[in-house]
VEXKENU-124625 format. One record per residue: residue in one letter; x, y, z of N, C-alpha, C in turn. Coordinates in pm, whole numbers, plus 50000, padded with zeros to 5 digits. Layout:
BEGIN
AXYZXYZXYZ...
END
This chain:
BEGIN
X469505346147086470785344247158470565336847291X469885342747347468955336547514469075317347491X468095315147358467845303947334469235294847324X470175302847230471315293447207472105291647362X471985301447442472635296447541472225287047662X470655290647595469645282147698470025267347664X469825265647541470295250247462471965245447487X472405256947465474135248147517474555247647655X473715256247695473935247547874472935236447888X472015237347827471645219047814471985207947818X472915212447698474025200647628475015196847710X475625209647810476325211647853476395199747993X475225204148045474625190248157473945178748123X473735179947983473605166447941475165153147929X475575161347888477195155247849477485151547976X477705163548070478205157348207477095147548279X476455149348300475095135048333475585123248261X475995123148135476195108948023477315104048087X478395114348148479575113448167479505103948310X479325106348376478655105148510478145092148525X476985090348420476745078348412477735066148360X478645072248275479175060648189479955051248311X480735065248390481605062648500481525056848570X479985056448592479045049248730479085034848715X478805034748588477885018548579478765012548451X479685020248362480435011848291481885008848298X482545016448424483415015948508483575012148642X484185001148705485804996548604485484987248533X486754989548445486284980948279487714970648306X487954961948391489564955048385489064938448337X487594940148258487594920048244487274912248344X486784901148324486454894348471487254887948508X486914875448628488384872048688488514860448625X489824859348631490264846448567489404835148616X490124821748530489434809948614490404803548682X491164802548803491924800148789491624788048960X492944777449009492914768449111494454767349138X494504781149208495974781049228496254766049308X497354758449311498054747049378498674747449451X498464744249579498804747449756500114741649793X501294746749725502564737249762503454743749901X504554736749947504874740250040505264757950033X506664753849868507544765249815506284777349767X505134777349753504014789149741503924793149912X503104787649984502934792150118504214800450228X505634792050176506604801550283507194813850188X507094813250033507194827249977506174834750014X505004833549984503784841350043503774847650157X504244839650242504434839550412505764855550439X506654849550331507454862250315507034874150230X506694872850150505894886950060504944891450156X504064884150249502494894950297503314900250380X504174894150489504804900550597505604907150595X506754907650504508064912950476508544920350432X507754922150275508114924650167506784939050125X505754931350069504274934750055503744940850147X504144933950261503484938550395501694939250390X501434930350341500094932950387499554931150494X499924923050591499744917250690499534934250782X500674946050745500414956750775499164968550791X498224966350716497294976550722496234963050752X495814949850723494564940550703495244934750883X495794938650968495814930651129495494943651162X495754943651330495384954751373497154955751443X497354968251439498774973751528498184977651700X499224977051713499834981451893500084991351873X499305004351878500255020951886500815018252020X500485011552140501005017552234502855013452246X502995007652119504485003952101505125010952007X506275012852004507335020151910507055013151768X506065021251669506475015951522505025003551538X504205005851604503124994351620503334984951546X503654971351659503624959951604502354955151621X502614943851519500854936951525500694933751633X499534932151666498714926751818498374913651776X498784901551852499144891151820497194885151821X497224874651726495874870751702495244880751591X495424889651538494854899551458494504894651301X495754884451313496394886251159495414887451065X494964894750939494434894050888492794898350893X492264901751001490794900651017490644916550973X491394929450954491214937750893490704948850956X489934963250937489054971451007490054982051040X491474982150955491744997350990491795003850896X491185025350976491095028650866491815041550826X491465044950708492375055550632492075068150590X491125076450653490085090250622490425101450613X489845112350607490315124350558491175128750696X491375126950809492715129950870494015124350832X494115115350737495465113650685495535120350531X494685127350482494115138250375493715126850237X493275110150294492515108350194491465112050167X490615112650054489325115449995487705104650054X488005103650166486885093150194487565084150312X486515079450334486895068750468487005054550389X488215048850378488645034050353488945023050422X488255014350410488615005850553489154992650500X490234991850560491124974550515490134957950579X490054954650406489004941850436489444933450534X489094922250590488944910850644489044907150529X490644896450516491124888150442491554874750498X491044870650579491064858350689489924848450540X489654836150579488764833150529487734834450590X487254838650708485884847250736485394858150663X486814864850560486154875150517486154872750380X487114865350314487264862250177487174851250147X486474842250195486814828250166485504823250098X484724832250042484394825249927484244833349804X485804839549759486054845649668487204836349624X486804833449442487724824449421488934827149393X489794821749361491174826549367491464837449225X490624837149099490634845249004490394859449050X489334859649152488844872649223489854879449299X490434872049399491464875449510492474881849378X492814870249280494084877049209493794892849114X492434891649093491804905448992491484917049112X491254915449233491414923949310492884929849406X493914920549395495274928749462495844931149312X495744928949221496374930649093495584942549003X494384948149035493804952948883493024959348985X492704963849117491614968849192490144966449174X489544956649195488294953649135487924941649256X486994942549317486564937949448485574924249363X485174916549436484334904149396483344905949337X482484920049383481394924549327481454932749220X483214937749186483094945649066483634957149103X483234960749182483494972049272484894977649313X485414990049283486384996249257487175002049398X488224995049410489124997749513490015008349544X490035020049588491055025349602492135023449641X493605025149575494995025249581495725027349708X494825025849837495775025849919496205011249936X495064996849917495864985549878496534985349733X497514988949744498814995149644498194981949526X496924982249445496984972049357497614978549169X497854993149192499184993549101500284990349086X500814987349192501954984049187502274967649194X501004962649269500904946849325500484939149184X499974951149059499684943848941501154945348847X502004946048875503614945048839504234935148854X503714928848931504554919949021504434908748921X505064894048964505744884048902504314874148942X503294869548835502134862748874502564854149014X503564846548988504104833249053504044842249191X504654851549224504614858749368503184861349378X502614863449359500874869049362500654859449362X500284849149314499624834049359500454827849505X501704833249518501934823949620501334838549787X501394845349754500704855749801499014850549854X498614846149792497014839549767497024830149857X498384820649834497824804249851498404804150053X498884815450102499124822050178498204829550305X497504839350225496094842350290495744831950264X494904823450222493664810950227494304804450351X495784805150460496244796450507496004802250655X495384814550632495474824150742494074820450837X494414816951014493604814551086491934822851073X490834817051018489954827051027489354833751133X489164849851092488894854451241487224865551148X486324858051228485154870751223485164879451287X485064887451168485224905651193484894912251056X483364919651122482714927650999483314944750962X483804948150875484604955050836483704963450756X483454976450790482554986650717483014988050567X482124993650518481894990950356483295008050347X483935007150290484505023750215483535026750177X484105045450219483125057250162483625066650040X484185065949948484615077349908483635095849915X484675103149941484005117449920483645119449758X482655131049746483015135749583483765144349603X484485145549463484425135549365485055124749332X485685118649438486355105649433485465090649420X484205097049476483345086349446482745081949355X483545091849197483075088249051484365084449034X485485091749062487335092349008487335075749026X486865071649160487555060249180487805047549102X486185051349003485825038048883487215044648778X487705051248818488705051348651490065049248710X490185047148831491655043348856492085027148809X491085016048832491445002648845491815002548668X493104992048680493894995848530494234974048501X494224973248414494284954548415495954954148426X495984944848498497304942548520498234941748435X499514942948454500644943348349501764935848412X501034922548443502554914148541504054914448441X504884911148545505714913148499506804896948551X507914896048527508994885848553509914890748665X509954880048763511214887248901512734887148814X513074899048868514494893848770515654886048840X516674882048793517214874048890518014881948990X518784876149070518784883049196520254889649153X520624883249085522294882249074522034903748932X521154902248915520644919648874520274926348957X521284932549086520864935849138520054950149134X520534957249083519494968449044518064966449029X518024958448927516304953748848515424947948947X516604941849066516204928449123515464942349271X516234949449304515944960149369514614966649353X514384975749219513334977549172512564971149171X512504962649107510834947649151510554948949287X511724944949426511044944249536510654959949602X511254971049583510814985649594509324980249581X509154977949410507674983549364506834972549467X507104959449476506604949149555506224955949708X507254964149791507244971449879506134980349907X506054988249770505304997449729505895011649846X506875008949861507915019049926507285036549902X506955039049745506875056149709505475055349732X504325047449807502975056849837503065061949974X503895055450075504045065250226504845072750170X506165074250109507155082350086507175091449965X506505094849963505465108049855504685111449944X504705124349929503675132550018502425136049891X501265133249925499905136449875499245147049916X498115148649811497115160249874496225151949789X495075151749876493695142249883494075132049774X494755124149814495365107149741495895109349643X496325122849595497235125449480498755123949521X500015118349442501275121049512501545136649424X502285144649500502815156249452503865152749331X503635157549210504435151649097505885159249126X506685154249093507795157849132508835157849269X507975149649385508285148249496508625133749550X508475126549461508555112949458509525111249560X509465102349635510525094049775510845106949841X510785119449834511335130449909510375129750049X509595122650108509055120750180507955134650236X507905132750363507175142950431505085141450412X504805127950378503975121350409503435123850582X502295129550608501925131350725500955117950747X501375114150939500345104550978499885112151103X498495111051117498225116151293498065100451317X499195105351437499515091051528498335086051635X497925074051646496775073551711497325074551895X498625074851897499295080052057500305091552039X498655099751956499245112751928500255121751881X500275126451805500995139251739500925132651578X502395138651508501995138151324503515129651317X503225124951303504285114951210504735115251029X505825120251013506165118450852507045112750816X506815104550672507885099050632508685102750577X510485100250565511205105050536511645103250417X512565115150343513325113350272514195099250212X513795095250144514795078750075515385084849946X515375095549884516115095649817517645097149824X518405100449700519865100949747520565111749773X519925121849834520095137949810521265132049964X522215142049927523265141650063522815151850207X522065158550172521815167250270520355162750343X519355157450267518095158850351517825144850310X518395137750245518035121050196518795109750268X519115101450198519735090750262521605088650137X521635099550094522935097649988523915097350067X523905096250243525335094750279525735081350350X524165075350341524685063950385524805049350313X525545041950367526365032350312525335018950337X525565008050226524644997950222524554986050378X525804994950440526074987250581525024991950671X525095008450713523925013650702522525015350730X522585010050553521345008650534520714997150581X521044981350597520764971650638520694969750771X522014976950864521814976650999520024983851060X520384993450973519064999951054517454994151057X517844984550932516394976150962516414966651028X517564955851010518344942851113518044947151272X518434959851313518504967251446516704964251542X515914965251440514274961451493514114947351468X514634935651433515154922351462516504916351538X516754922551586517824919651658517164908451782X518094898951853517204893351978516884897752078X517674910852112517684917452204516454928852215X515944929752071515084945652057513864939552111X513054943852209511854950452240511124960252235X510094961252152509724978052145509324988552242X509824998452242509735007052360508305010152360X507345014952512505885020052508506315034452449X505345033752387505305053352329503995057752447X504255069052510503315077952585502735085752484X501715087652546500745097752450501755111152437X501725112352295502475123552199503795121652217X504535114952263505905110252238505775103852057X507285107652043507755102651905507155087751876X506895087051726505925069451739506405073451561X505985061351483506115059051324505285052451282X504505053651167503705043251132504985028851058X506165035051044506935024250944507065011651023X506555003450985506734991351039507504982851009X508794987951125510234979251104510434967051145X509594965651218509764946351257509284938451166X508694945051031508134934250958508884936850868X509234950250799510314951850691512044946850773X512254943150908513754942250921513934926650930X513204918150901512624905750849512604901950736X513074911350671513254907550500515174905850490X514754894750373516684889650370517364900750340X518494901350388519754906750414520134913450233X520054902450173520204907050044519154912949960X517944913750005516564918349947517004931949962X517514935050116517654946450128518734955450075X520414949650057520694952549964520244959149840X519144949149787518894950649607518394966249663X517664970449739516504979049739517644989849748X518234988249798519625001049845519975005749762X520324994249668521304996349526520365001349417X519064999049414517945004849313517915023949376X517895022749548517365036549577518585048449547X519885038349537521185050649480521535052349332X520105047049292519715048649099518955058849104X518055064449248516735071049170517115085649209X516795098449116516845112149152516965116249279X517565125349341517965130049435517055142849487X516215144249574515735156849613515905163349727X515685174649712516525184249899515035183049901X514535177250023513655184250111513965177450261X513985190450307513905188450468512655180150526X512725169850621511455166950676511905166350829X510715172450900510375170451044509715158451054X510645146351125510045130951135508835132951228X508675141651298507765135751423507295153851499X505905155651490505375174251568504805164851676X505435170251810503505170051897502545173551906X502115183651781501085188051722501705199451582X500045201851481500445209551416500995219951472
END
């Protein structure tokens, strides 16, 4: 008896060792990168110009922000050179750090690479990206937007700046090879749908990974857009994101698409300057000067998609000066 159990816990850590390994070294499995020479036209560079900043927001986590301003705006000269990061005080699984996407940092990754890494998570070397650059959702998207996305960064002033390698914790540092998934692009729909047309730029947004609350990079199933996403603010205290669903009491179901548009228009206005935040005064990570920069009707669509999606009560406290 001794023996049989001696032998099936053998097996037992043999399997998981095989397992372990397969994960290691035969994951991620998404294909290599295309071959591709995207074509540098005007109509690619000012869509791009609008998707990284606007829309996509990448320009958001790969510059560096101003906490000492309301809603940190970028710190001018940044664009792109990368180095902020994302660690177990915001309850991810590891320390992640946003590349240098300037061409100091990517510029000699060819454009098949750039597109197999925001689309399918898979870095130049192969190497498996975690989902906080939203490349689930960025592999949805309409190729034609993702190339003009590309031809966009390559246009971006280069700035050297060495950007630490990500750490994942275990066991995220095996999980991570099984997240990257091959893309499943998709077609923009036309605008005149507005619903569909809504949904595309949501997912483009990637709106439900701040607005889902997680536990160690998981979203809570069933909590989708109900917000309450914690940030520790770097000018102190916790910052969460709110409720977008259409619940009337703790969501956004009472307000009107007038609204809804003013309140992003309101952080573009000519008049707005951002207020200094003092240490532990109210602050947001949402970055409204770059989302209240998106067209008038983009924002619409998104309105009209968010009074399609389930409704949930949860209360959120926007802003603690401590736990």
């Amino acid at each position: 008896m001794k023996k049989i159990l001696k032998w099936g816990l053998l097996a037992i850590i043999l399997c998981i060792a095989g397992l372990l390994l397969f994960v290691s070294f035969a994951l991620p499995n998404v294909g290599e990168p295309e071959y591709l020479k995207i074509e540098k036209t005007k109509e690619r560079l000012v869509r791009g110009e609008y998707l990284a900043n606007n829309v996509s927001v990448c320009m958001d986590c790969h510059s560096t922000r101003d906490w000492s301003k309301f809603s940190g705006p970028l710190t001018p000269g940044t664009l792109g050179k990368g180095g902020e990061v994302f660690d177990q005080k915001f309850g991810f699984p590891g320390e992640f750090y946003a590349r240098n996407i300037t061409p100091s940092g990517i510029g000699d990754w060819s454009d098949g690479e750039i597109l197999r890494a925001i689309s399918s998570g898979v870095d130049k070397n192969g190497r498996a990206l975690f989902p906080i650059m939203p490349h689930p959702n960025l592999g949805k998207m309409d190729r034609e937007d993702l190339y003009s996305i590309i031809v966009y960064v390559r246009s971006l002033k280069p700035i050297a700046n060495k950007t630490p390698d990500s750490k994942p914790d275990f066991p995220m540092n095996f999980i991570i090879n099984t997240i990257p998934k091959k893309a499943e692009f998709s077609h923009k729909p036309s605008e005149k749908d507005v619903v569909n047309y809504g949904a595309y730029l949501f997912n483009a947004a990637s709106c439900i990974e701040c607005h889902t609350k997680q536990e160690k990079g998981a979203k809570i199933e069933g909590m989708e857009l109900a917000g309450g996403f914690e940030f520790i603010m770097p000018s102190g205290g916790i910052a969460r994101s709110a409720n977008i669903t259409p619940d009337h009491e703790t969501g956004i179901g009472k307000w009107t698409e007038q609204m809804f548009v003013d309140k992003f228009k309101s952080y573009t206005d000519s008049t707005y300057v951002p207020n200094k935040v003092g240490k532990g005064n109210f602050n947001t990570v949402m970055p409204w000067t770059m989302y209240g920069k998106m067209k008038k009707e983009d924002l619409k669509a998104i309105y009209a998609y968010l009074k399609t999606v389930k409704p949930i009560k949860n209360t959120v406290v926007k802003f603690s000066e401590q736990y």
